[in-house]
N, C-alpha and C positions, 0 to 999 in steps of 0.2 A: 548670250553671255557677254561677249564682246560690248555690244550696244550697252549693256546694265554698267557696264565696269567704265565707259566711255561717260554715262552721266553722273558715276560714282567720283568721276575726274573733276567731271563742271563744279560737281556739287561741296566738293573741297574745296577748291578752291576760291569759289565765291561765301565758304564760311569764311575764311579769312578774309577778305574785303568787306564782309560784312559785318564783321568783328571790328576791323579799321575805322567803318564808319562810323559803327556804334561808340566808340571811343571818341572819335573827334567832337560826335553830339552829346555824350553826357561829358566826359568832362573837358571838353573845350567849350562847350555853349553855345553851339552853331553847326549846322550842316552845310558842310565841303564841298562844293561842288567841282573842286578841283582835285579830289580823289582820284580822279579818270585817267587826272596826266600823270598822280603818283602812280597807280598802279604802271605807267608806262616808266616813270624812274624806274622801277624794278624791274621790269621787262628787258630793258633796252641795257638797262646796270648788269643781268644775267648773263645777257647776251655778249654784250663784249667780255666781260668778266673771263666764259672761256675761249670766245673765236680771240681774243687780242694778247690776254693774260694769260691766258690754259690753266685758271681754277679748279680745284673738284669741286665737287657737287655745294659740301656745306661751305664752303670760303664762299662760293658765290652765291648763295643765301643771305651769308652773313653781310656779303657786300653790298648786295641789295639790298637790305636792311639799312645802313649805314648811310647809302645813296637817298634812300627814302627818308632817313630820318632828319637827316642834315639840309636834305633841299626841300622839306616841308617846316624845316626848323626856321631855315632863311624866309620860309615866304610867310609866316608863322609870326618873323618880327614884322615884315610889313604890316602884317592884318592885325597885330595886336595893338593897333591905335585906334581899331574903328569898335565904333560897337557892334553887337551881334547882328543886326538884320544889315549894316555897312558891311560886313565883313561878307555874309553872305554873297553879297551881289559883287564883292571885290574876289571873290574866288569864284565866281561864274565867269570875268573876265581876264584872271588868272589863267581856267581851264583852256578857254579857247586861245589865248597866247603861246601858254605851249604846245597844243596839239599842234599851230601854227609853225612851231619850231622844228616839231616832230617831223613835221614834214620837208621841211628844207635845210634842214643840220647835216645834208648827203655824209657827211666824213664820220659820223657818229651816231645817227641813226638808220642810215641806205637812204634815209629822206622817202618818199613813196612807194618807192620801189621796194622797202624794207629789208631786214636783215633775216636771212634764212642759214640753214644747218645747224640750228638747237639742237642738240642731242640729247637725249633721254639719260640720265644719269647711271654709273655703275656705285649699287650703295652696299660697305663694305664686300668689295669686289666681286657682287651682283649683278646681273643687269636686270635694270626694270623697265626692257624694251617692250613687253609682253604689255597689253593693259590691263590686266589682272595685279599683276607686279606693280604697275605705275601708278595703279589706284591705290593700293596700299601703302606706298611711299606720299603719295600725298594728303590722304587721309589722316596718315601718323603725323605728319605736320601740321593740318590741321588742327591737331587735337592738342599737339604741345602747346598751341599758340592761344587755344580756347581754354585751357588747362595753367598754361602762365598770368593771361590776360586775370581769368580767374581766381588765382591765388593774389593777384597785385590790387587785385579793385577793393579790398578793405585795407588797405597799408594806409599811413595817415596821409601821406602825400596825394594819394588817390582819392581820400574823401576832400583834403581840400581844394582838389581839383574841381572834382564834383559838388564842392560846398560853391565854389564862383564860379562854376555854369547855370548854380540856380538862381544866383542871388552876389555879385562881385562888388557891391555897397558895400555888403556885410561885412564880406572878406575883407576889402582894403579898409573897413572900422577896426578892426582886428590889429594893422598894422601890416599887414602881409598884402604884397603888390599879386594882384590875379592876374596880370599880365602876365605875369611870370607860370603860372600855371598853364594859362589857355595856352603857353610858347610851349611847354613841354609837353602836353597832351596831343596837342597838334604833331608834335613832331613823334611822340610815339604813334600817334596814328597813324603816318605817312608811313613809317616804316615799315608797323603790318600789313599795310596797305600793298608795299613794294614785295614785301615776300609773297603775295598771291601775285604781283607780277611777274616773278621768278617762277612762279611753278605753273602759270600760263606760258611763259615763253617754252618751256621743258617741253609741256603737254602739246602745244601746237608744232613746236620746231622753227617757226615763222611768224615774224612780227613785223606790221607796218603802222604807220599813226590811225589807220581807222579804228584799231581796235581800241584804242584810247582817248576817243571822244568826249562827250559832254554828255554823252546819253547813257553812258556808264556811270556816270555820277549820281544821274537819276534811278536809274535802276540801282542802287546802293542804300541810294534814300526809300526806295519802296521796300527793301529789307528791312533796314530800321523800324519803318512804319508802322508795318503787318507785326513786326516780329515784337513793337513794343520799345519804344525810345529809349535807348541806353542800357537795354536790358541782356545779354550776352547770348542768354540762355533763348531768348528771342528771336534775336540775328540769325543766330542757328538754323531752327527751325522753319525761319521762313525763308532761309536763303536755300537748303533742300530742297522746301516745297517751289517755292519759284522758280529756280532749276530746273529741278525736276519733272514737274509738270507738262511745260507745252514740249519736252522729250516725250515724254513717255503717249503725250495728246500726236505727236507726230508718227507713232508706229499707226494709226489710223490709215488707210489706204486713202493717197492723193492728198492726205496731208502731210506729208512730211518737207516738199520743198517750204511748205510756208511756216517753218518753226520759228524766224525770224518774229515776224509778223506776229504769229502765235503769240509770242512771249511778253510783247509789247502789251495786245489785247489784254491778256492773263492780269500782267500787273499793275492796269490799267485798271480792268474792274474789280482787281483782289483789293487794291488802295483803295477804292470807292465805298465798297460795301466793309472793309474795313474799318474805314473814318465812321463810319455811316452805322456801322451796329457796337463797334466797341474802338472806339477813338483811342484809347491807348493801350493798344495794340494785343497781340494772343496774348504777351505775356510780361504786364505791366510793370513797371518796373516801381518795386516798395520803394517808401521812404524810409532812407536807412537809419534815418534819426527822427527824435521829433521834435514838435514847436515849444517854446517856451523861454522863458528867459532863463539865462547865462550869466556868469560873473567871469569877469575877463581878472588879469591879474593884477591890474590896480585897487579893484576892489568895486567898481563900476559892474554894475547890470545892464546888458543889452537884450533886448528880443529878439530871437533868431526863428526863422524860419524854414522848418528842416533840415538844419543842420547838426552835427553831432556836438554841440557844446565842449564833452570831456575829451575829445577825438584835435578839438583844435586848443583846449587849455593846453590840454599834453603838448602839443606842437609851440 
């Protein structure tokens, strides 16, 4: 029971980071590969939040939220000058700068040696020491965050986020700077991004820069992947199954020290055969509008390409 409620942990909390992801690729226009050090904004944000400050529980969500969203927002204005495939390669060298930092910032992150005594939260004067209890607190977070993410992805400002991840010509023909969008998708992303680092520092008790590498990044993108780019309802399910899986491959006798490994393998060949039998993904993400021409409000026609025409008159 224990073990079930222990991957019911993982598996929360990488919907959230996987939700983070899925956001910064639909509608920023690019995938993050410096997601890894966001997640450790949140981590390392929780963590002093109460060893420094002595937050409860939700302040230091929220704070980590805030840490995630502002320091994705600042790196969010550098990257908003390159274009999408510059940007990519400009946050692969983003990520491993800060795990660099991560490591030798001793006064504010323990530097290698890490920060330890994360306490399990008491929620309305609960404890959810038990992991029965602590799966259910993260789960429920989980859910509000897939549940909000949800409700905001047809607001207009969302679709014209999503309108210049697909197509940021169009948008800036419009009159409306996409920059300005990929800077705030980005930076909502980060922020999701940090609240599953909030509820991994909780879960573990113990944080050091390994866990905030570049290869969590990658593992974020093979969510996305599997699950179907920019699709919410996707992330989800392949972030479960991805989780889930080389757990559940490790109760196998004399497999279990190699879950690491395992996991790598798994979403290795789950990508492969992925790309390889349905390229966009279990659960493809619609076009939420369609092609055709548009009258802007001069009275000028443009051709748009999947974008909502009435969704940006209105705007």
């Amino acid at each position: 029971m224990n073990y079930a409620m222990i991957i019911a942990i993982d598996c929360g909390i990488y919907i959230v980071l996987g939700v983070g992801m899925s956001i910064a690729f639909a509608w920023g226009g690019f995938f993050s590969l410096v997601q890894g050090a966001i997640f450790g904004f949140g981590s390392y944000a929780f963590a002093q939040g109460y060893l420094q400050m002595k937050l409860p529980w939700f302040l230091g969500i929220l704070f980590s939220f805030v840490v995630g969203f502002v320091g994705s927002g600042m790196l969010g204005a550098l990257l908003s000058r390159f274009t999408a495939d510059f940007a990519v390669i400009s946050t692969l060298a983003l990520g491993v700068a800060l795990e660099t930092i991560f490591g030798n910032w001793n006064s504010l992150t323990g530097g290698f040696s890490g920060l330890y005594g994360i306490p399990r939260p008491r929620v309305f004067g609960s404890s959810t020491g038990s992991p029965e209890s602590f799966a259910i607190y993260v789960l429920c977070i989980a859910l509000l965050v897939v549940v909000v993410v949800l409700f905001l992805r047809r607001s207009q400002a969302v679709l014209l986020a999503r309108a210049q991840a697909m197509d940021p010509p169009l948008l800036a023909s419009l009159g409306v700077d996409p920059r300005i969008f990929r800077l705030v998708a980005f930076s909502v992303a980060g922020g999701i991004t940090a609240i599953g680092g909030a509820l991994f520092a909780q879960s573990a008790g113990y944080i050091d820069p390994s866990s905030f590498d570049i290869t969590q990044a990658f593992s974020l993108i093979v969510i996305v992947v599997v699950g179907g780019a920019g699709n919410i309802y996707g992330a989800v399910v392949a972030a479960i199954f991805l989780t889930a899986a080389p757990q559940l491959i490790g109760l196998i006798p004399g497999s279990s020290d190699l879950i690491a490994q395992i996991q790598l393998m798994l979403s290795g060949a789950v990508l492969v055969v992925s790309i390889a039998i349905r390229p966009s993904g279990l659960f493809a993400e619609r076009r939420f509008v369609r092609s055709g021409l548009a009258t802007k409000s001069d009275g000028n026609q443009i051709l748009l390409n999947g974008v909502d025409a009435d969704q940006i008159n209105a705007h």
